[in-house]
N, C-alpha and C positions, 0 to 999 in steps of 0.2 A: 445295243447302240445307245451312245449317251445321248441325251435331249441336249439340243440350243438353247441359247439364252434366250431364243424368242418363247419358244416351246415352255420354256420355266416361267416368265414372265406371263405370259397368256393363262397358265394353271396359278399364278400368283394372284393375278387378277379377279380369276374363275372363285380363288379359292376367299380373297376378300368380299366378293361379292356374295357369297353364298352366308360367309358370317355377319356381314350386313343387314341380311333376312334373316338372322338369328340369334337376334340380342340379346334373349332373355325368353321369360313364361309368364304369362298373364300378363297383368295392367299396365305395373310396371317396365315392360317390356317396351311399351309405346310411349311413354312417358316422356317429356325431352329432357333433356342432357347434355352435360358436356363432352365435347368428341374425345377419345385418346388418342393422343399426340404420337404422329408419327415418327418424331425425333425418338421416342422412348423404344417406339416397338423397334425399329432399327439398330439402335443401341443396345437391345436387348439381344437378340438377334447376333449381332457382332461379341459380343463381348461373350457370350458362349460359343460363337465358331475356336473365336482366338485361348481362350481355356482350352479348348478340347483339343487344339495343332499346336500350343503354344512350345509343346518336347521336341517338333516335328524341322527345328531348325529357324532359315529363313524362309517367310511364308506371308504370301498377299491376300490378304480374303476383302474383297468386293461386294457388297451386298446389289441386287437391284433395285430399282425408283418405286416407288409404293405411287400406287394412280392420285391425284388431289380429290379424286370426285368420291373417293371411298372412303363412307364413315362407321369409325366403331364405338359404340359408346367406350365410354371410359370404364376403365377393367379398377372395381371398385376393391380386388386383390391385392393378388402376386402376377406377374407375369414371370411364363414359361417354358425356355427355350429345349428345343428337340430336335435329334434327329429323326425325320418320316421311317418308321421302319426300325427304328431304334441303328442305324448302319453308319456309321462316321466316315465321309471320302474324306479320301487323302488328296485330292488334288483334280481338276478340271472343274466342270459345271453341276454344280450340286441346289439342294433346296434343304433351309432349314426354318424349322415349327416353331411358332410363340403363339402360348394361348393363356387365357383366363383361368385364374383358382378365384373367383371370386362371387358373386351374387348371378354376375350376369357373365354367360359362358359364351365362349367364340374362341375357335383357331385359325391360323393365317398360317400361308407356304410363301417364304418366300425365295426368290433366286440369290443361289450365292456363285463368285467364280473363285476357285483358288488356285494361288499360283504359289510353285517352290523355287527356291533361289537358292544359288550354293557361286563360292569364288571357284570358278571352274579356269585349267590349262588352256589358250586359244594360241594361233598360229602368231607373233608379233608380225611378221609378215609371208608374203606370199611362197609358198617354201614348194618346189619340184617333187614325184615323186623318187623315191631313191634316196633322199638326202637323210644325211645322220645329225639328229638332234642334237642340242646344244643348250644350253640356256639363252643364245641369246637368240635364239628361235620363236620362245616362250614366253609368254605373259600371264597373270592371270585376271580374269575380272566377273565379275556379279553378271550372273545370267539363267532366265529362265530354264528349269531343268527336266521340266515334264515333258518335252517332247527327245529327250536327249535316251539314247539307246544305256550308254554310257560314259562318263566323264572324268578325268583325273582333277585332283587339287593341288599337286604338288608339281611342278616342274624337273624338278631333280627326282622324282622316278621315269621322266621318261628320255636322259641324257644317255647318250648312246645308242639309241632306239631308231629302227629306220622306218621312214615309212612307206608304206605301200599303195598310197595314192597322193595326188596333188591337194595342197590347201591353201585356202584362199586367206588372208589375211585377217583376222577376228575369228575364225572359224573354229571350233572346240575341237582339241584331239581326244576321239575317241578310240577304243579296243580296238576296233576293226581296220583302225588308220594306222598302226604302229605294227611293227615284229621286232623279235630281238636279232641284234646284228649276227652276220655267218663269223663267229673266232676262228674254227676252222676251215680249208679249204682242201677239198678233195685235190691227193698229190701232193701236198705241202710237205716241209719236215716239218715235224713238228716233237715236242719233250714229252715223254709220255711216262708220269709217276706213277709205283707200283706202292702199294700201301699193304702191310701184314701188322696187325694188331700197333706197335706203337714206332716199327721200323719204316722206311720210305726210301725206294732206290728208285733214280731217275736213268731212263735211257735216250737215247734217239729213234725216232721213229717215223712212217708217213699213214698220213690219211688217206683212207680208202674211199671217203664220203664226206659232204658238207657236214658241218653241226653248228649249233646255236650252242649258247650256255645250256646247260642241262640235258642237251641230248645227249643218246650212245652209240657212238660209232663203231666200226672196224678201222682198226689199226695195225699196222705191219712194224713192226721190233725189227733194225735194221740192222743189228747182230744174230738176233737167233730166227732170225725171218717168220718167224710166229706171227699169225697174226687172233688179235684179242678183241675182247668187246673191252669199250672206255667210253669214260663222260669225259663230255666238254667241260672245262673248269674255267679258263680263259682263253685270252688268245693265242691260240700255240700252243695252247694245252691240254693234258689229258690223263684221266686217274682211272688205273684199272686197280679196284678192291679184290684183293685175293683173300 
């Protein structure tokens, strides 16, 4: 189970506090000094999440609030961003390391959230189930994708396409919303091409059974009343490969 943001924050907290009480070794340890600036360690921090997602498309990384009351001496180094565990997420509620290369050592966890964005297919408006797609069905727009099962980009792959439940206006069409239309119809006539190496004779024929594009039907040759296995090719149509 992933942790919350509280859960992250709380361990960010836990974990500034603990390098707090571990500024250093010996004298110099208590010594006073200047604090290290929170803008830096945050920058820090970001600017390696966004290196390491920067292949990963569109993408929102969010750091969390560092407490005011937590002081780190100033990292007389490098600072050095990590993943805990060395493990890169790809997306929800994460935590990433910056620590000290320097005289005086300390590490800090802090919360990160990431979010992935993609121009995703949505309903233009409220469309019934049953209906057959169109473009002017379709829109696309910028939208969180991490919680999305699946999602189209293009419009024009899913023109023609029916869907299999109602949607609500904005709403993403996904896999499980679309099938491809019935071309054929059990009982129909229908034209049913025969194909031998580079020759193609067409007859008349009927369906035995529904088909989509690419399915294989039975079909009855309504001359030689044979009947054959055939793909769906379009609508009305049908290719038996000898």
């Amino acid at each position: 189970m992933k942790p919350d943001m509280h859960t992250l924050r709380r361990a960010a907290t836990a974990g500034l506090l603990a390098a707090g009480l571990c500024l250093g070794t010996g004298p110099s340890a208590a010594a006073p000094g200047p604090w290290e600036d929170a803008a830096r360690l945050l920058e820090t921090a970001e600017s390696f999440v966004r290196a390491r997602l920067g292949d990963d498309g569109d993408v929102s990384v969010r750091l969390g609030r560092l407490d005011r009351r937590l002081r780190l001496r100033r990292c007389d180094g490098r600072l050095q961003a990590f993943w805990p565990h060395g493990r890169r997420p790809r997306t929800g509620h994460a935590s990433v390391g910056v620590r000290c290369l320097g005289g005086v050592r300390w590490k800090i966890y802090l919360p990160v959230r990431i979010r992935r964005y993609a121009q995703v297919v949505v309903a233009a408006r409220a469309l019934p189930a049953g209906h057959v797609l169109s473009a002017a069905d379709l829109k696309r727009t910028r939208l969180e994708v991490d919680g999305l099962r699946s999602y189209h980009r293009e419009p024009r792959r899913l023109d023609g396409m029916v869907l299999r439940r109602a949607l609500a206006a904005g709403q993403p069409v996904e896999a499980v919303h679309v099938s491809p239309p019935v071309l054929v119809r059990r009982g129909q006539r229908i034209v049913v091409e025969a194909r031998a190496g580079g020759l193609a004779v067409r007859a008349a024929g009927v369906a035995l059974a529904d088909g989509r594009k690419g399915d294989t039907i039975r079909v009855r040759n309504l001359r030689s009343k044979r009947v054959v296995q055939a793909v769906v090719t379009g609508r009305g149509r049908v290719e038996v490969v000898l």
